[in-house]
N, C-alpha and C positions, 0 to 999 in steps of 0.2 A: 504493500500500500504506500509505503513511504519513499519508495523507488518510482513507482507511477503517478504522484505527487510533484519530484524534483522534474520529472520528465517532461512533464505535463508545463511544468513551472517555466521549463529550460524554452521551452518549445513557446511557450507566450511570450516571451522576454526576447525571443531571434526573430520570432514576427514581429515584435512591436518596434524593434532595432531596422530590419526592414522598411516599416512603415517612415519610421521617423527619416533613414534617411531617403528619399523618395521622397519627401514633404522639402525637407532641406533645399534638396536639389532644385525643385522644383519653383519654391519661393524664393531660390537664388537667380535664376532664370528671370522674374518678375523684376525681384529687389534691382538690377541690375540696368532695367529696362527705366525704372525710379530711377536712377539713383545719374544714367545717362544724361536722362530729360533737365535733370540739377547743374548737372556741368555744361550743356549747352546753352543752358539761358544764363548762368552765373560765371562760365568759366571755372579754371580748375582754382586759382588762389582766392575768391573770393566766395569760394562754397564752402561750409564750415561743416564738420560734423554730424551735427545738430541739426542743419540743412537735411545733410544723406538719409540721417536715421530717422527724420520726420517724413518726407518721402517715400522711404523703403519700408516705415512703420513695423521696425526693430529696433532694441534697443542697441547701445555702442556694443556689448558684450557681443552679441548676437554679430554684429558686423565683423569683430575683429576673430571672430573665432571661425566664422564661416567663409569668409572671405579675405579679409585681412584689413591692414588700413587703408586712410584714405588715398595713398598714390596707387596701391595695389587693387583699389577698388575701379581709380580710373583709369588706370591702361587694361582693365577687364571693357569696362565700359567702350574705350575708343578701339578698340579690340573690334567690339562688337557693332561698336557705329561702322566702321571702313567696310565691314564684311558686306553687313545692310548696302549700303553703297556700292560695292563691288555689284553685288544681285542685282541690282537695279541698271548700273551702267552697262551688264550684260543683257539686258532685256532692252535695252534701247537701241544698241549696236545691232542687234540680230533680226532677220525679218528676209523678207522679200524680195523688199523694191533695193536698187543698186547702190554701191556702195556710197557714191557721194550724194543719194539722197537720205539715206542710214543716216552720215555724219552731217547732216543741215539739219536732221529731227532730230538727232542727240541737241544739236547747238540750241535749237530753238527750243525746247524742253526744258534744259538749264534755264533760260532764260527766263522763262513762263514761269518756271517754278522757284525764281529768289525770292518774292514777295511771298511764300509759303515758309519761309525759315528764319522769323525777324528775328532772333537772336542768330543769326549768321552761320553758315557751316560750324560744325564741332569740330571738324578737323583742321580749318583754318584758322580758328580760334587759336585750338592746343599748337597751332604750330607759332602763330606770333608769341604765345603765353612761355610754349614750356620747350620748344624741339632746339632750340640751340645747345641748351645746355642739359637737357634731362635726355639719355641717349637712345632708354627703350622708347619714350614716344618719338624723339628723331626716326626709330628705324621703321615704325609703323606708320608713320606719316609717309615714309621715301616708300616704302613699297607700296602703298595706295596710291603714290603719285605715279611711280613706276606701271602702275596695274593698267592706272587711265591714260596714261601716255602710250602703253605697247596696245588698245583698243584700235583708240583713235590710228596711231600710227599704221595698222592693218589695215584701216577702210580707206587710211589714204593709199597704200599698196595699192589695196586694190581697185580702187576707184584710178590710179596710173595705169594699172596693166589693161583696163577697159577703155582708157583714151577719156575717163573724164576730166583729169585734170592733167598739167602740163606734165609730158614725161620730164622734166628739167627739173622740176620741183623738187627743193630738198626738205626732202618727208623727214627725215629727225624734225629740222627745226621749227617746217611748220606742224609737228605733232607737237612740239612742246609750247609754240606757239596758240595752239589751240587751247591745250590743257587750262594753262595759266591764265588766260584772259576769261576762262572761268572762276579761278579765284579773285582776280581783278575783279570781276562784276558784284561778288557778294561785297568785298568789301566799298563797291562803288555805295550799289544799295543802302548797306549800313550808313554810311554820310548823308547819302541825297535822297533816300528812301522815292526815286522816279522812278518806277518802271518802264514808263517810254524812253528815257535816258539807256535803259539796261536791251531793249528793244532793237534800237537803232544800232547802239553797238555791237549786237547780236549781225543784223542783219550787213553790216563791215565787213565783219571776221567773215560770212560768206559768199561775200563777194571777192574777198582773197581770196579764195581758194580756187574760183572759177576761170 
């Protein structure tokens, strides 16, 4: 009896260790999704603690124990901003119609969609904030940049090999060319909050390319 007791006991206590973690994970997945939305509107030195765990609706213990601190929290975070980002810029690049009309509905997409993120890119934030001198976000920033610069750079490939734009053209520079007068534009945004201003300048950039 005393055996099929501890057994019984063992066997409640590995399922409930199960369960807990599966909860864990789970409200970490959430916590994280909180805790992003803090750093893009606040930035990373100007969010506090207090900020995260009001947000993420855990206390500090609960943070430092499941995830860790607050810098360990946000390069989880921008982790998970660039990824979101990446999925996206592949759904944009990808389709049907030819290559250089692909890359004139990515440009005009960005465009369309800066007045949707008035606290500004999160990753062009963290990079004026923290990527000079903090190295893990330096390396997550240059590979997100890297990501959307070898996109674009492909559709100008191929949009060359199809005779849409100059075969002369030197596709590094106008791929990087492209990339950054996207970040250009949110921080235009953030100053002169015009969307016609971000527009026109859209509609420039693709007239270079032609």
């Amino acid at each position: 009896m005393k055996k099929s007791f501890l057994k019984q006991s063992f066997q409640n206590k590995y399922y409930l260790c199960i369960v807990m973690a599966r909860n864990v994970e789970f409200n970490e997945e959430q916590a994280i999704d909180k805790a992003m939305e803090v750093f893009w509107k606040n930035g990373y030195t100007a969010t506090s603690m207090r900020d995260l765990t009001d947000a993420m609706k855990i206390n500090s213990s609960s943070l430092y124990n499941t995830i860790g601190d607050k810098h360990t929290l946000f390069i989880k975070c921008l982790e998970q901003y660039t990824a979101q980002r990446q999925q996206r810029f592949l759904e944009l690049v990808q389709g049907d119609s030819s290559p250089l009309e692909r890359l004139k509905y990515l440009i005009n997409v960005v465009a369309e969609s800066i007045d949707q993120t008035p606290a500004a890119c999160m990753a062009i934030k963290a990079s004026f904030e923290l990527a000079e001198q903090d190295t893990a976000v330096h390396s997550i920033l240059k590979k997100d940049l890297n990501f959307s610069f070898e996109q674009v750079k492909m559709l100008l490939e191929q949009a060359c090999i199809v005779g849409e734009v100059d075969a002369d053209m030197d596709i590094d520079a106008t791929a990087h060319y492209v990339v950054n007068s996207f970040t250009g534009w949110y921080e235009m945004y953030v100053l002169y909050k015009n969307k016609d201003l971000i527009r026109n300048m859209s509609s420039f950039l693709i007239k270079t390319l032609l």
